[in-house]
TIVO-2410 file (N, C-alpha, C; in nm, 3 decimals):
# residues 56
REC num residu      c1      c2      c3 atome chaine
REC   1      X   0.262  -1.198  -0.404     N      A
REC   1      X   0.196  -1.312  -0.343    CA      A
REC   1      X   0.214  -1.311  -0.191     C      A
REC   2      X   0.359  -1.281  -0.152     N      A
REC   2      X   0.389  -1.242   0.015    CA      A
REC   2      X   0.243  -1.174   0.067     C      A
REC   3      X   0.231  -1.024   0.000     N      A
REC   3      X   0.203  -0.952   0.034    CA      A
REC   3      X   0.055  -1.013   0.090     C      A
REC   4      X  -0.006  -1.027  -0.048     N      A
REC   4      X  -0.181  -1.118   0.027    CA      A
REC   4      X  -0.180  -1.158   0.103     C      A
REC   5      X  -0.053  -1.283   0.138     N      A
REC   5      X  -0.066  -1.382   0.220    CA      A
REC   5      X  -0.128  -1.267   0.404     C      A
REC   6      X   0.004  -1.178   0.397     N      A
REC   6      X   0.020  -1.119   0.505    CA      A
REC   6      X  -0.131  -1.065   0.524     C      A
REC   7      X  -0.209  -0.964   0.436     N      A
REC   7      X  -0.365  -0.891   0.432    CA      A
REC   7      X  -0.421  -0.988   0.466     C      A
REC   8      X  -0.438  -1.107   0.401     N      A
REC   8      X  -0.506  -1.233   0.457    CA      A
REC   8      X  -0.529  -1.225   0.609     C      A
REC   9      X  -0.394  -1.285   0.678     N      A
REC   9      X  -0.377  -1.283   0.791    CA      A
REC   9      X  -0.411  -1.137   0.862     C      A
REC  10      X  -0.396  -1.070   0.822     N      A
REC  10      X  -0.428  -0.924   0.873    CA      A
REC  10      X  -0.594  -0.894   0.868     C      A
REC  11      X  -0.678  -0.922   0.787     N      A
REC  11      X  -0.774  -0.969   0.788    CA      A
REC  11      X  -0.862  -1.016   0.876     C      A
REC  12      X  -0.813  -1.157   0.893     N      A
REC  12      X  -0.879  -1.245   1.000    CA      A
REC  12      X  -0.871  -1.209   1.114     C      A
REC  13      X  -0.695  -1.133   1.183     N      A
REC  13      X  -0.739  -1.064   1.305    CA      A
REC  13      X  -0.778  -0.971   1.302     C      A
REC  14      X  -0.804  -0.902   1.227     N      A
REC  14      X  -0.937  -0.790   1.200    CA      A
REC  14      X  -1.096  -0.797   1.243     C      A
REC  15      X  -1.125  -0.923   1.182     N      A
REC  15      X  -1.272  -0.926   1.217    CA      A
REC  15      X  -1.262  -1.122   1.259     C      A
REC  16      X  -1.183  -1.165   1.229     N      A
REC  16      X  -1.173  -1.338   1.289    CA      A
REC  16      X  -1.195  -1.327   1.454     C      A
REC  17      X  -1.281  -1.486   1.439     N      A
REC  17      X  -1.306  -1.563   1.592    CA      A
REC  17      X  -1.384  -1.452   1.663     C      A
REC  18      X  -1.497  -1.395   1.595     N      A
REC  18      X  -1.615  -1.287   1.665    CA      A
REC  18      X  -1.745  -1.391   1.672     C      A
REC  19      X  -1.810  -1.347   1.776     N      A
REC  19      X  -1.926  -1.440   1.777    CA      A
REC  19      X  -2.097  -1.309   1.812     C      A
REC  20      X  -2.049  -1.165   1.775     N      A
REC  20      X  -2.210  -1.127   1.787    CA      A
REC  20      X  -2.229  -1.066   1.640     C      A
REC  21      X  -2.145  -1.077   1.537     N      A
REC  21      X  -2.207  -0.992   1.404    CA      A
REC  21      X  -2.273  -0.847   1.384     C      A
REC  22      X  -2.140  -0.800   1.518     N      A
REC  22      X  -2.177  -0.645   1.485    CA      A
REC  22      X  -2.050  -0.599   1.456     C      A
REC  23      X  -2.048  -0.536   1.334     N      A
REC  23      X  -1.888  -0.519   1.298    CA      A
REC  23      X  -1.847  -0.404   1.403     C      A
REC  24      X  -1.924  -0.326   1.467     N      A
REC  24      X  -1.874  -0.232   1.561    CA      A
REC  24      X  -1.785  -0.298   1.689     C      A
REC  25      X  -1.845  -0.412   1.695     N      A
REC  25      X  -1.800  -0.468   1.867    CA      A
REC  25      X  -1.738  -0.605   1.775     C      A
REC  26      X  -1.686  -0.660   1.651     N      A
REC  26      X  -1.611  -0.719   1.629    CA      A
REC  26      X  -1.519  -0.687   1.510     C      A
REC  27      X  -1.520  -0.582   1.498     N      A
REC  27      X  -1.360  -0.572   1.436    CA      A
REC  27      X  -1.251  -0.483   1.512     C      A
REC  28      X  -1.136  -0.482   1.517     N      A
REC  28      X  -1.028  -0.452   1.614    CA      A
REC  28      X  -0.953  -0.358   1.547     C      A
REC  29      X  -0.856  -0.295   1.601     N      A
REC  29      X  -0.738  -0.230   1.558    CA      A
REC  29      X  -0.616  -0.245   1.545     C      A
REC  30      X  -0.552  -0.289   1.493     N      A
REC  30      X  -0.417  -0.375   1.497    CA      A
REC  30      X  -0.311  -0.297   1.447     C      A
REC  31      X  -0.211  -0.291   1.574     N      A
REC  31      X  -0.117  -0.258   1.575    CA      A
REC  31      X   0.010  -0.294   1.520     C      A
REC  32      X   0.104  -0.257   1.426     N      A
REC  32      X   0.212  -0.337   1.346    CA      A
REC  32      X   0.344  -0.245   1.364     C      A
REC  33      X   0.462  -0.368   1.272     N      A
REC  33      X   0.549  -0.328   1.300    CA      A
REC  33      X   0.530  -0.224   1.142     C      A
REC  34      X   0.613  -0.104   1.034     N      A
REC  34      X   0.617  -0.088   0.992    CA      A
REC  34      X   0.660  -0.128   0.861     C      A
REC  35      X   0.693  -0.273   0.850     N      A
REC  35      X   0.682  -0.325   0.716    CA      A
REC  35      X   0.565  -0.379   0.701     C      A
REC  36      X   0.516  -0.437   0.783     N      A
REC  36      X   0.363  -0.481   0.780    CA      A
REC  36      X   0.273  -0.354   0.774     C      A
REC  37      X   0.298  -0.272   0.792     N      A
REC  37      X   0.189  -0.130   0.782    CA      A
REC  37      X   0.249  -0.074   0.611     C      A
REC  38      X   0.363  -0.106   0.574     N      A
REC  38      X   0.381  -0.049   0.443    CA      A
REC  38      X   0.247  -0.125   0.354     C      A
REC  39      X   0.296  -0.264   0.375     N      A
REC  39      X   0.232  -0.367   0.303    CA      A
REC  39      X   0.126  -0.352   0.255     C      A
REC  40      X   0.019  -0.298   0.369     N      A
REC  40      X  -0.093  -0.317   0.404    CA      A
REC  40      X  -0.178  -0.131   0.404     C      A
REC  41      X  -0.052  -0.032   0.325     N      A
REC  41      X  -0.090   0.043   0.299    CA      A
REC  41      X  -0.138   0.181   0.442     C      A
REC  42      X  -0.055   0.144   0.478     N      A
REC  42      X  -0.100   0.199   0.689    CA      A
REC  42      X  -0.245   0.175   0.693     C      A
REC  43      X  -0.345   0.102   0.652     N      A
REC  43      X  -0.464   0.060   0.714    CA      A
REC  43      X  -0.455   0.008   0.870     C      A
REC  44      X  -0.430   0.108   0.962     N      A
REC  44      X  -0.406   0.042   1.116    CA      A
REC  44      X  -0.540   0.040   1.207     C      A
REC  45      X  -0.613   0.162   1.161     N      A
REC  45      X  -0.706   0.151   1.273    CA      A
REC  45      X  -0.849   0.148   1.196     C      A
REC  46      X  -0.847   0.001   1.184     N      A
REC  46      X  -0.991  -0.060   1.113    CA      A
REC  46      X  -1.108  -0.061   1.215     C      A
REC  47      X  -1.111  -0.070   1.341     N      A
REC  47      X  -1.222  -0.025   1.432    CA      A
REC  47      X  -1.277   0.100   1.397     C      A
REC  48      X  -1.194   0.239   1.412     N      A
REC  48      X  -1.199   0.357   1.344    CA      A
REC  48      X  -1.313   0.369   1.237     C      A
REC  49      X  -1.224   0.329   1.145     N      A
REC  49      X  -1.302   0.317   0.988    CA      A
REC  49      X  -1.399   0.256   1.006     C      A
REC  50      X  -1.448   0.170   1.117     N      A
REC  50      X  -1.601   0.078   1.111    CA      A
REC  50      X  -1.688   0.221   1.167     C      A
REC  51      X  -1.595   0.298   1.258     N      A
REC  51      X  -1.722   0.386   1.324    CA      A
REC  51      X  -1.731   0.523   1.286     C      A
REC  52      X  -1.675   0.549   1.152     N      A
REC  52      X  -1.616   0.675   1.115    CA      A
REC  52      X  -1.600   0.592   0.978     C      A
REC  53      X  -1.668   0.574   0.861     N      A
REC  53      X  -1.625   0.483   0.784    CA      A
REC  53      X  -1.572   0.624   0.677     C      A
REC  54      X  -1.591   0.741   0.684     N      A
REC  54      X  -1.483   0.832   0.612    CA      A
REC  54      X  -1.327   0.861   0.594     C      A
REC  55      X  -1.328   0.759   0.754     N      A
REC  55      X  -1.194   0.710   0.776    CA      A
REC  55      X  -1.119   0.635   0.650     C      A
REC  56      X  -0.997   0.629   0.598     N      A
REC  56      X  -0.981   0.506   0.517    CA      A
REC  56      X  -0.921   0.394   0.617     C      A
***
């Protein structure tokens, strides 16, 4: 249940508080400490994966 909570939040600053609906120019890359990157499976560079979606 931790764990969601955290993806949740990881999530929203992912693609949260964007205002043009281009996932290229609104989703980010977020940098963590390494329990939050276990958590979350090292999904770090979600910009990446928007422009390279072979990326995981």
């Amino acid at each position: 249940l931790f764990a969601a909570q955290i993806l949740n939040v990881r999530g929203i600053s992912e693609h949260g508080l964007t205002s043009t609906g281009n996932e290229f120019v609104d989703s980010r890359t977020i940098l963590s400490n390494s329990v939050v990157s276990f958590l979350s499976c090292h999904v770090n560079y979600h910009l990446a994966h928007h422009l390279f979606p072979g990326i995981p």
